[in-house]
C-alpha positions as CSV (number, residue, x, y, z in Angstrom):
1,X,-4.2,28.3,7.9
2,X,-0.5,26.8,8.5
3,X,-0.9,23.1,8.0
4,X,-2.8,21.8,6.1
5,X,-4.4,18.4,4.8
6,X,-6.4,17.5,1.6
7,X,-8.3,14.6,1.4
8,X,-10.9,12.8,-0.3
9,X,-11.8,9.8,-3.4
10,X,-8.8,9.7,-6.1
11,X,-9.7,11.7,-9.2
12,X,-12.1,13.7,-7.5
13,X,-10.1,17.2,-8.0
14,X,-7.6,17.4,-4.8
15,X,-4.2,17.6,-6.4
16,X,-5.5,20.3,-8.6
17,X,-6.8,22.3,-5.6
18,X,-3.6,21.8,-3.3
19,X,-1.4,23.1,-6.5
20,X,-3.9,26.4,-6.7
21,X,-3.8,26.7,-2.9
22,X,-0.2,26.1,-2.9
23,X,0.5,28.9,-5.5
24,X,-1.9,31.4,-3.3
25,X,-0.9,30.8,-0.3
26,X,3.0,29.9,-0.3
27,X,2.8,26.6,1.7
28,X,5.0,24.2,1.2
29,X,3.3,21.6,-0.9
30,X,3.9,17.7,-0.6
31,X,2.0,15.0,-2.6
32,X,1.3,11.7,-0.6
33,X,1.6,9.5,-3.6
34,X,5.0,10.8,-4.6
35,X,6.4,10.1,-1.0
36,X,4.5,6.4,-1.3
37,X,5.4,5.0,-5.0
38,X,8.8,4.9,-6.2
39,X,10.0,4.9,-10.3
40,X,9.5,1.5,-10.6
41,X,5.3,1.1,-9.5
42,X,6.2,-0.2,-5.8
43,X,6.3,1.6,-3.1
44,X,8.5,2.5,0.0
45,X,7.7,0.7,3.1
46,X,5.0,1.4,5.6
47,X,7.6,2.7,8.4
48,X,9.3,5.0,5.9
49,X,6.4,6.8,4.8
50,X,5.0,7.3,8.1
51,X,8.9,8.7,8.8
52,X,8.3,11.1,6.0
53,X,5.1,12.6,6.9
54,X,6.4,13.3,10.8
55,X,9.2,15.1,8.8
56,X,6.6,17.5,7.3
57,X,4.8,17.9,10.4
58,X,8.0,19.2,12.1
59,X,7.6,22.1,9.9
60,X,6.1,25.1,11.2
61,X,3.9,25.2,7.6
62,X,2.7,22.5,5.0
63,X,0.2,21.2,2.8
64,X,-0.2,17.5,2.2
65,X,-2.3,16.3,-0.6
66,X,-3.6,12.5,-0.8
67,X,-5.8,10.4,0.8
68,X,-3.9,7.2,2.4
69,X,-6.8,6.5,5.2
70,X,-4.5,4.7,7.4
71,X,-2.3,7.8,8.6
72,X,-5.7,10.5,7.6
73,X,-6.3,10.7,12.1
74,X,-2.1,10.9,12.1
75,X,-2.7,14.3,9.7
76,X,-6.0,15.4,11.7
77,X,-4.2,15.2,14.8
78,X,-1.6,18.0,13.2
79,X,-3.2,20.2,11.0
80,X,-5.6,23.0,11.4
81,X,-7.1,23.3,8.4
82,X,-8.9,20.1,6.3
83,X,-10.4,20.4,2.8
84,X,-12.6,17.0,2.1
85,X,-14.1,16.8,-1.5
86,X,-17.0,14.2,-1.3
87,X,-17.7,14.3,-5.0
88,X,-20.3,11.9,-7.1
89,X,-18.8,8.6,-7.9
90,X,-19.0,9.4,-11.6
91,X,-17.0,12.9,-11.4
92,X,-14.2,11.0,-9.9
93,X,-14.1,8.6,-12.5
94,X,-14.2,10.8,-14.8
95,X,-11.5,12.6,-13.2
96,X,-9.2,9.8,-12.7
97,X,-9.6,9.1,-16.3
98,X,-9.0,12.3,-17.9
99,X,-5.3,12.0,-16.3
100,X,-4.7,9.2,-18.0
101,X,-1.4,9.6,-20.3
102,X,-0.2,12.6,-18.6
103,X,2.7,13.6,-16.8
104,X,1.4,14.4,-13.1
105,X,3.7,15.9,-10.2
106,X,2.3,13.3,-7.9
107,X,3.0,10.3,-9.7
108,X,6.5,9.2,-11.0
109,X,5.2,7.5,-14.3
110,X,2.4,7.8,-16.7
111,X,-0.7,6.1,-16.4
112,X,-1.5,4.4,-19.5
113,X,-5.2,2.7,-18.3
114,X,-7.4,2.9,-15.6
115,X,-6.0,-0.1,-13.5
116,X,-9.0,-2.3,-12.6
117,X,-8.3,-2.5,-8.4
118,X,-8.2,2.0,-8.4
119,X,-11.0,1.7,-10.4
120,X,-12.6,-0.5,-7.8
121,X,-11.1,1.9,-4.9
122,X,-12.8,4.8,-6.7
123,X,-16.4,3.1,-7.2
124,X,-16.6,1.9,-3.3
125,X,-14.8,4.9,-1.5
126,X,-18.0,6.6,-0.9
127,X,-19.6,3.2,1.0
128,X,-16.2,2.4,2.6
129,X,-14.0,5.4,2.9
130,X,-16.4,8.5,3.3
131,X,-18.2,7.2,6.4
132,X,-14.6,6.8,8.5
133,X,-13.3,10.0,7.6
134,X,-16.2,11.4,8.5
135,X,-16.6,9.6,12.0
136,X,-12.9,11.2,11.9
137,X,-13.9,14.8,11.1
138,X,-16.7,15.1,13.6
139,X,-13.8,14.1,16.0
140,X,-11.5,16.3,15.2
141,X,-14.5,19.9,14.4
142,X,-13.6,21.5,18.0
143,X,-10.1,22.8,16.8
144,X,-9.8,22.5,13.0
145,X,-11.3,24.4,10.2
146,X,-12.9,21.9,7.7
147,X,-14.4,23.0,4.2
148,X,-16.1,19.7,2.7
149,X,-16.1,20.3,-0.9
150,X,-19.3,18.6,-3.1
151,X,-18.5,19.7,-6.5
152,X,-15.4,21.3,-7.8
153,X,-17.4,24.7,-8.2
154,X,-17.5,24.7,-4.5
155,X,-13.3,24.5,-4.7
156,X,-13.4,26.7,-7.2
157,X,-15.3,29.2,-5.4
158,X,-13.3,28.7,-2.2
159,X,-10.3,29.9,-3.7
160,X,-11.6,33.0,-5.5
161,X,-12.6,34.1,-1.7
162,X,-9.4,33.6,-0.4
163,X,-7.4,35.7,-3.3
């Protein structure tokens, strides 16, 4: 395990796990959404962030936490390892709104409320993301090691076996 991606529906726990993974394993850590949003809530443009992310994969070890589903086959086609966490809709709700009003290392401001198009994101990503990235994973099984996550127990559990 050298490079390494984690994916899966906002709020559903992967930011948490790539920071415990991080600290066990010594990969560098990067955070998608830090690369992506700038101080001021917009974000850097679609050239640039794809820029940043080949940066990372010129190093010989990573982790990259966030989901971004437009460049998730660009990080499958690099990594070896995946960690997916398919979680209920409601646990990533919840997740996404216990965050609220704290300081994150993945976001350059503070979230004050739930804004209503995430909130959307969050409710539909099972129906409209989870299918792709799985069509994407069953491409990319022969040569990767994928863990799909269903709970954060299951995370939680991971990591205790790789101490």
């Amino acid at each position: 395990m050298k490079k390494v991606i984690i994916i899966g529906c906002p709020g559903s726990g992967k930011t948490t796990f790539a920071e415990k993974l991080n600290k066990l394993t010594g990969l560098p850590l990067y955070y998608l959404d830090a690369i992506w949003h700038k101080p001021d809530k917009t974000h850097i443009p679609r050239e640039e962030f794809d820029q940043r992310i080949s940066e990372i994969f010129a190093t010989d070890e990573w982790i990259i936490d966030g989901n971004y589903g437009r460049t998730i086959e660009m990080r499958l086609n690099e990594c070896d390892t995946v960690f997916l966490f398919d979680l209920p809709t409601e646990v990533c709700l919840q997740g996404a709104t216990e965050r609220l009003g704290k300081g994150r290392y993945d976001l350059p401001w503070i979230e004050k409320e739930l804004d209503p198009e995430f909130e959307s994101f969050i409710k539909e990503f099972s129906k409209t993301a989870l299918p792709k990235i799985y069509e994407l994973l069953d491409k990319y099984k022969e040569n990767r090691n994928i863990f799909i996550f269903k709970s954060r127990e299951d995370a939680d559990e991971y990591l205790k076996k790789i101490r």
